[in-house]
C-alpha positions in Angstrom: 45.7 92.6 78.4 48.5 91.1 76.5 51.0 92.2 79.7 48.7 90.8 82.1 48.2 87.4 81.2 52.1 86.6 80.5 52.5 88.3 84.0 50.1 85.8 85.2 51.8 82.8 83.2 54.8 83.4 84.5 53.0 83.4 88.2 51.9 79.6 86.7 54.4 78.5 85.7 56.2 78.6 88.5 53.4 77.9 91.0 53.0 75.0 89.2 56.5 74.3 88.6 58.8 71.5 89.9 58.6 73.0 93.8 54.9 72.4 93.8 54.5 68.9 92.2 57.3 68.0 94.8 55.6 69.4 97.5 51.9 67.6 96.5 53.5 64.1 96.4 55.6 64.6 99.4 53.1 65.9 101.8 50.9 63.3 100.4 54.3 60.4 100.7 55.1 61.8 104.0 51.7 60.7 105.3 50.9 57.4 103.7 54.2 56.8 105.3 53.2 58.5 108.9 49.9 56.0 108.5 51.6 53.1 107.8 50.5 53.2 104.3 46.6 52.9 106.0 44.7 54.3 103.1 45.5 51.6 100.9 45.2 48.9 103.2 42.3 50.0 104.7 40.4 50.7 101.3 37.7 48.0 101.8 37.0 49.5 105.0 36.4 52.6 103.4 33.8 51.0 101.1 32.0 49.8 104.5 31.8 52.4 106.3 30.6 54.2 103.1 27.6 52.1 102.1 26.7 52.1 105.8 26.6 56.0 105.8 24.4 56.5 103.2 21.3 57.4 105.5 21.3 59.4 108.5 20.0 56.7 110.0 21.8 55.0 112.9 24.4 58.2 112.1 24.9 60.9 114.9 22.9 63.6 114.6 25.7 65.7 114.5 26.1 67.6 111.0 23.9 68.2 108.0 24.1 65.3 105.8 25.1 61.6 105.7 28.6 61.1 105.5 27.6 59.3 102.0 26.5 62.2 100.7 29.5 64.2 101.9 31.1 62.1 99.9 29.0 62.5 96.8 29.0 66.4 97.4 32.9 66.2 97.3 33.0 63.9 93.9 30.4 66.0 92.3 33.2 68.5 92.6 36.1 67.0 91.7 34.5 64.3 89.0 34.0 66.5 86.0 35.7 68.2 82.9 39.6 66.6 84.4 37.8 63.1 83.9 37.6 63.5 80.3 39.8 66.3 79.2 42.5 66.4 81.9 42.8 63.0 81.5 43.3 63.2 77.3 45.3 66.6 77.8 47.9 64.9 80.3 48.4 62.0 77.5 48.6 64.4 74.7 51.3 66.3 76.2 53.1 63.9 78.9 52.3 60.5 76.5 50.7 57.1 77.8 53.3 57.3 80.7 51.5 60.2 82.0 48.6 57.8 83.1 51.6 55.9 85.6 51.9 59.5 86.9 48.3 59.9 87.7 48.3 56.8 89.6 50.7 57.7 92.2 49.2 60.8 92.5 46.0 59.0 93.7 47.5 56.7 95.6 49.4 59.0 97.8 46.9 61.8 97.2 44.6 59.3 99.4 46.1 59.7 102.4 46.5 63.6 101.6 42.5 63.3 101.5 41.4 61.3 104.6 43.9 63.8 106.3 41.8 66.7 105.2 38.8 65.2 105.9 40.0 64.0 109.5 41.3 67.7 110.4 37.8 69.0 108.9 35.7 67.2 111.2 38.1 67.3 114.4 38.1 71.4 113.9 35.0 72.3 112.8 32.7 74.9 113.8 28.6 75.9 114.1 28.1 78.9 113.0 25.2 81.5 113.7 22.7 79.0 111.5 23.7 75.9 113.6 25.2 74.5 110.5 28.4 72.8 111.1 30.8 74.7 109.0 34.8 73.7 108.2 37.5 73.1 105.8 41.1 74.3 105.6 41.1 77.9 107.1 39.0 76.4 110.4 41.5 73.6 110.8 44.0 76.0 110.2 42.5 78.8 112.9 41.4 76.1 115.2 43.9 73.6 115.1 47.2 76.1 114.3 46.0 78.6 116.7 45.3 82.5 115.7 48.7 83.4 115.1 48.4 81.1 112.1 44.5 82.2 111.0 46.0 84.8 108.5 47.1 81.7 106.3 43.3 80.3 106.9 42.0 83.8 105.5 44.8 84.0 102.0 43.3 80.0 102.2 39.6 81.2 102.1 40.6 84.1 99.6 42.2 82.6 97.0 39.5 79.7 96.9 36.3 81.6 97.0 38.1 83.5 93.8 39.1 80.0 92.2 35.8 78.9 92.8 34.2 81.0 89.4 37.3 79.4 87.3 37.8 76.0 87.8 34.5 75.4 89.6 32.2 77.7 87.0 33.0 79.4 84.0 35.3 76.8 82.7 32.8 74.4 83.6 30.1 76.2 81.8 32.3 76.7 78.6 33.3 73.2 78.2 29.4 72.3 78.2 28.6 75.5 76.1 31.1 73.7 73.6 30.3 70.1 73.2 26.2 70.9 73.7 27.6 73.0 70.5 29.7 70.5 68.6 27.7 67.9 69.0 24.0 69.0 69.4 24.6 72.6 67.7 22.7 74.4 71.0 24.3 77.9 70.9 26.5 78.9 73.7 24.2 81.1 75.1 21.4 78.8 75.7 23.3 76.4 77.2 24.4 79.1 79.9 20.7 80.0 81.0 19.8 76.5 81.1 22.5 76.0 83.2 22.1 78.8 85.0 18.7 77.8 85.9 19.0 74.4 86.6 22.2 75.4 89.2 20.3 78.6 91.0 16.9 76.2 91.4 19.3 73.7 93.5 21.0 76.1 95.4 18.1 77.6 96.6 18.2 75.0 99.1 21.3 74.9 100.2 23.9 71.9 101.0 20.9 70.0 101.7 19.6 70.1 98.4 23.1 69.6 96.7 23.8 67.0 98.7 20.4 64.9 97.6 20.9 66.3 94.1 25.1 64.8 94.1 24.0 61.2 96.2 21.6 61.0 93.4 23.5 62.2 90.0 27.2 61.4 90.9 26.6 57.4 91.8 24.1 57.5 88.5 26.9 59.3 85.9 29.6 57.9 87.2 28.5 54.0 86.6 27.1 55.3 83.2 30.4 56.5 82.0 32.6 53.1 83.5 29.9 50.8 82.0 30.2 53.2 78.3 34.2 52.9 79.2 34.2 49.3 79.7 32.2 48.6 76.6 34.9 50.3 74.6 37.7 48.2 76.7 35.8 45.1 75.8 35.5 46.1 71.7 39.3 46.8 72.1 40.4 44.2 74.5 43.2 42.9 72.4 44.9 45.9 72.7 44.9 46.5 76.3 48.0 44.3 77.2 49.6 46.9 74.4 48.5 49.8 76.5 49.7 48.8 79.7 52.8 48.4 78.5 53.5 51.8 76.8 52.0 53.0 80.0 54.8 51.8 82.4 57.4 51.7 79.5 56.6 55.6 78.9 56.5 56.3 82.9 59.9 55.9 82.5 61.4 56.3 79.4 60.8 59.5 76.9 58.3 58.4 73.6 59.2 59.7 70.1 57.3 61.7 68.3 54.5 59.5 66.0 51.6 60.9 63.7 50.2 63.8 65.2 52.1 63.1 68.5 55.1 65.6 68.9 56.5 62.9 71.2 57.7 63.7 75.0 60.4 63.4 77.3 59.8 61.8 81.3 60.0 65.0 82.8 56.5 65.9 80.3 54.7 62.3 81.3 55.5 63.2 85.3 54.3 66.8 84.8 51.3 66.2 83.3 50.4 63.5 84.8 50.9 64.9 88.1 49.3 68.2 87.2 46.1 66.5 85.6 46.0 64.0 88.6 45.5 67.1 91.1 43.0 68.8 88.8 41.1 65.5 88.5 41.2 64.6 92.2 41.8 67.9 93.9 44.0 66.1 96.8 45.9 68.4 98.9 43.5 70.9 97.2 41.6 71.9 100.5 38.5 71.7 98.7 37.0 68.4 99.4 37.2 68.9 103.0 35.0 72.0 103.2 32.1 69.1 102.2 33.3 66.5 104.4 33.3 68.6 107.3 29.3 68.9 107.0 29.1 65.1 107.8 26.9 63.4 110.0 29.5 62.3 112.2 31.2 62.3 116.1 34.0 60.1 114.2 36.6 62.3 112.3 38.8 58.7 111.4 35.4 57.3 110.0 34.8 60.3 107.5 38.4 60.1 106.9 38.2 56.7 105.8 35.4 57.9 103.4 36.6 61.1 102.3 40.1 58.8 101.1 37.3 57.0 98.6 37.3 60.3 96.5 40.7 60.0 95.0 40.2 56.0 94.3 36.9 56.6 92.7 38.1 59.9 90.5 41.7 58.5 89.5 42.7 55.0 89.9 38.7 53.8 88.7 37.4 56.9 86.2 40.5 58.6 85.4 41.9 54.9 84.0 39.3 54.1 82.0 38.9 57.3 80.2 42.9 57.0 79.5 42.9 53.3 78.8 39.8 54.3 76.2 42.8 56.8 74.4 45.7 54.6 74.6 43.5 51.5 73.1 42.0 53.1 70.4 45.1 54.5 68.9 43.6 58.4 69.2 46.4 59.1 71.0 48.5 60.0 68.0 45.8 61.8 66.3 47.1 65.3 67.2 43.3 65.9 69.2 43.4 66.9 72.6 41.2 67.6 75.4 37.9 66.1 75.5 37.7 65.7 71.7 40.4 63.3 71.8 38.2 61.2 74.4 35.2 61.9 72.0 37.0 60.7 69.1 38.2 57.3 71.1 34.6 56.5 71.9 33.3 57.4 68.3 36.1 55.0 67.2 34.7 51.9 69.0 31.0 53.2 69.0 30.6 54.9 65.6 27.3 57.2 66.1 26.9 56.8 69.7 30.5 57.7 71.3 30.7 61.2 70.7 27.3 61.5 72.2 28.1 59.8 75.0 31.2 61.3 76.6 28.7 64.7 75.5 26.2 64.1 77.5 28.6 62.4 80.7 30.8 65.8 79.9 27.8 68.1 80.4 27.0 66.2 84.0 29.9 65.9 85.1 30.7 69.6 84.2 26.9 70.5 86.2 27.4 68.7 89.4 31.0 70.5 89.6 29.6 74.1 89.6 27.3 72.5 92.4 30.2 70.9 94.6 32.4 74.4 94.0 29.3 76.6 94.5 29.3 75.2 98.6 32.5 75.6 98.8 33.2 79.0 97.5 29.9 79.9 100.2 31.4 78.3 103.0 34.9 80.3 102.2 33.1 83.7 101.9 31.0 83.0 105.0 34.6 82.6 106.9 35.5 85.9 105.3 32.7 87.8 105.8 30.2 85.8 108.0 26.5 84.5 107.1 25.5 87.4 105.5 27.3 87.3 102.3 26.5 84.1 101.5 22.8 85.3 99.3 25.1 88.0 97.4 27.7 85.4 96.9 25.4 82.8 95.5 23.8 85.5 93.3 27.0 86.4 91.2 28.0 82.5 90.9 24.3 82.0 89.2 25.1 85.1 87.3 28.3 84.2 85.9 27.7 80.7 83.9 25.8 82.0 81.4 28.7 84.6 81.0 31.3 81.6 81.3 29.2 79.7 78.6 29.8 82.0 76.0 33.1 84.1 76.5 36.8 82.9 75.4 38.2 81.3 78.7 42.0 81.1 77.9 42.9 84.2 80.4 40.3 82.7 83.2 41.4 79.1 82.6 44.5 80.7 83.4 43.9 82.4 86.7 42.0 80.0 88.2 44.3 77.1 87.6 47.2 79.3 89.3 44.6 80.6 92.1 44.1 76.6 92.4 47.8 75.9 93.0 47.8 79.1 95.6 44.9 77.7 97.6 47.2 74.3 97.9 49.8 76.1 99.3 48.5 77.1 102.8 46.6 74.4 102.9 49.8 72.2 102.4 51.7 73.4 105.3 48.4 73.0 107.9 48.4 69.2 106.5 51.9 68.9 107.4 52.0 71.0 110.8 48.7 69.4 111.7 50.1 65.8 110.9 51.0 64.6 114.5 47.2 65.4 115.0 46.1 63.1 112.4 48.5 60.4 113.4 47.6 60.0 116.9 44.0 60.5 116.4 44.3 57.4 113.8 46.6 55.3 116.0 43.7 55.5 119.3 41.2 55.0 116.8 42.4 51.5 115.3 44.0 50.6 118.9 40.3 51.3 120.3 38.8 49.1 117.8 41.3 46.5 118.3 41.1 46.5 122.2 36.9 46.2 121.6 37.7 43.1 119.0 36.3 45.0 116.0 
């Protein structure tokens, strides 16, 4: 077993090595730059078009659900344990600078998004159930042609695997351990709760996740800024302080300081890179399975909401729960992973804090394992068609309780380099495919602007 995983973090350390980091931010460079840097600029847009989307309502018929809850179905995947632990993991190891990192992950990692989402609706399929069905390996198949579909099917593969990692087990675990530390549930009951709170929302398909994600994710994800912003404005002095070790450290390495073993620039880009994909899953392929179930006719539109993922996850949640670290001082406390954000909160909200990022953790953690659950079914349905989506759904209910109470070192392992190995053919579509997304954005906004909108 020994053999095995050190085979298998060797595999990470080199699908997550330098090549791969570079490749994320340049695909994701490479078209901010193709859109004229769009994403950004059009970001208020984006909030438009979103709070108009959130009922079917005076939306095409076209799809399953409203293109706000696409959006909320995506978030309740990628908003989860990387909001809270990534985010205090990437500052443990890479320093405050590794925040600077995360950032420009985001920002670039938006137009890497609303390119996903654009392919997923252009390419999309309706499959034997009449639900509209996409992603990654259809935009691959469909817009690459079949000589390509073999990288749509290693695509589908290696994600429908990655799925009961970083989408499940982990999940479950991470709950299983603060329901543990902080409310002393055992592990075990935690998993069958879990497990039968997921498998009674399932049982209605995307549907039912998507009402179950419009209504949680919106809900948890104010809850957690306003707790966050609390603690900003208890520490407000400090925040000038944390900015500044922030861009100082982007740049420049950080001694080592109490339980801080200090690290160089390489460690803040690394991690903050690294944490910044786990948190936001752009160039992941992921987000775009959900987005592709849209009510929609207009791929730029769902683009333009799809790009709101990364904004949301990073640049708003991500920030606050690193700001929360830097400002309290926790940073140096030799904690890491959601315990360090615990203790930050306890430190400005003695009694409460700890409870808090608890309870956010354990939502977060429940409406991933929703948001992965449709994508892993929509991968195995490409695989294998309709009919292995009921056996499919089975063993993802059946294996939280087992993630709640096993040791997830070796899984945490293999799903995070299964994760980097479902970028990869995803990757080259987004760049092959880019002359695609380009021209459909440039008709688009010259349409609009011919009509005076």
């Amino acid at each position: 077993m020994e053999a095995i995983s050190e085979f298998v973090g060797q595999i990470n350390g080199l699908v997550w090595g330098p090549p791969m980091l570079v490749l994320i931010l340049g695909v994701g460079l490479f078209l901010s730059l193709g859109l004229k840097l769009m994403p950004v600029l059009k970001l208020g847009a984006g909030f438009r078009l979103m709070w108009k989307g959130r009922s079917a309502a005076g939306s095409e018929s076209e799809g399953e659900i409203p293109p706000f809850q696409a959006l909320m179905t995506a978030l309740s995947a990628t908003v989860g344990t990387g909001n809270i632990a990534g985010v205090a993991t990437a500052v443990f190891l890479g320093g405050p600078g590794a925040l600077f990192w995360m950032w420009l992950t985001a920002l670039v990692g938006m137009a890497t998004k609303y390119s996903e989402a654009v392919l997923a609706v252009r390419f999309r399929e309706v499959d034997e159930r009449g639900a509209h069905v996409g992603g990654p390996m259809y935009y691959i198949r469909n817009g690459l042609g079949r000589k390509w579909a073999w990288l749509g099917v290693l695509f589908a593969v290696f994600a429908a695997i990655a799925g009961f990692g970083i989408g499940n087990t982990v999940q479950a675990n991470s709950v299983a351990d603060v329901m543990e530390t902080n409310f002393g549930l055992p592990h075990w009951v935690t998993g069958l709760v879990l497990m039968v709170l997921v498998g009674m929302v399932l049982i209605g398909g995307i549907r039912r996740i998507g009402h179950v994600a419009s209504a949680l994710v919106p809900l948890m994800a104010v809850s957690y800024l306003l707790a966050g912003l609390v603690v900003l404005a208890i520490n407000a002095a400090d925040i000038p302080a944390a900015f500044a070790l922030v861009i100082k450290h982007a740049f420049s390495p950080i001694a080592a300081e109490g339980g801080f073993a200090g690290a160089a620039v390489w460690a803040a880009i690394r991690f903050g890179v690294a944490r910044g994909i786990f948190s936001n899953e752009a160039g992941l392929g992921s987000a775009p399975i959900a987005h592709a179930a849209a009510q929609t006719r207009n791929p730029i539109n769902q683009g333009m909401v799809a790009m709101l993922g990364t904004f949301i996850d990073t640049i708003i949640i991500c920030t606050i729960t690193g700001l929360v670290i830097i400002t309290s001082g926790t940073w140096t406390s030799g904690e890491s992973g959601a315990a360090l954000t615990s203790m930050a909160f306890q430190e400005a909200l003695p009694g409460v804090g700890n409870y808090l990022v608890a309870i956010a953790l354990a939502v977060f953690a429940f409406t991933t394992i929703l948001g992965w659950s449709f994508y892993g079914e929509r991968c195995i349905e490409f695989l294998f068609g309709v009919k292995a989506i009921v056996p499919y759904r089975i063993a993802w209910i059946l294996a939280i309780p087992v993630g709640a109470t096993l040791n997830l070192g070796f899984v945490w392992l293999v799903a995070d380099t299964l994760n980097a190995m479902m970028a990869l053919p995803n990757l080259i579509a987004l760049l092959m495919l880019s002359p695609v997304v380009f021209k459909l954005t440039r008709e688009h906004f010259e349409k609009e602007k011919a009509l005076g909108v």
